[in-house]
C-alpha positions, 0 to 999 in steps of 0.5 A: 560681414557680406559675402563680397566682403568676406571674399576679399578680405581673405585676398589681403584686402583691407576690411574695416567694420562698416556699421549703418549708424556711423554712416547715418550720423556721419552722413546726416541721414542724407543719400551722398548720391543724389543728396535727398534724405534716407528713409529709414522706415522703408526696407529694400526693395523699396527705391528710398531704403537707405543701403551703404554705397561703395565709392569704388565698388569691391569687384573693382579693388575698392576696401570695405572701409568707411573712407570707401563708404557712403550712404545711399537709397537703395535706387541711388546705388543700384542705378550707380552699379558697380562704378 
């Protein structure tokens, strides 16, 4: 679990295990950002690595769960920030 993760979850915050190949099945290997396949060869900082994306960032309240989840290239969510 990450660090941020981890954090929150012991401020009552709901924390639901997130795994890369639920996203990537559920996501079809697709960015939910910009909509262009992931690159699963590629590791970060590569702009194409895939990375799992929180529609509503942890700082701002959002839970680690896979309704507040999606798949992203590493570029897509580092450019979105902390939305």
């Amino acid at each position: 679990m990450k660090r941020k993760a981890r954090k929150l979850m012991f401020r009552r915050n709901y924390v639901e295990p997130v795994t890369m190949a639920v996203l990537r099945r559920r996501d079809q290997d697709t960015c939910r950002i910009c909509g262009e396949p992931v690159d699963f060869s590629k590791r970060q900082p590569d702009p194409r690595a895939a990375t799992i994306d929180h529609v509503r960032a942890l700082t701002r309240g959002g839970p680690h769960s896979y309704e507040n989840t999606q798949l992203a290239h590493y570029r897509c969510n580092a450019e979105k920030g902390a939305c």
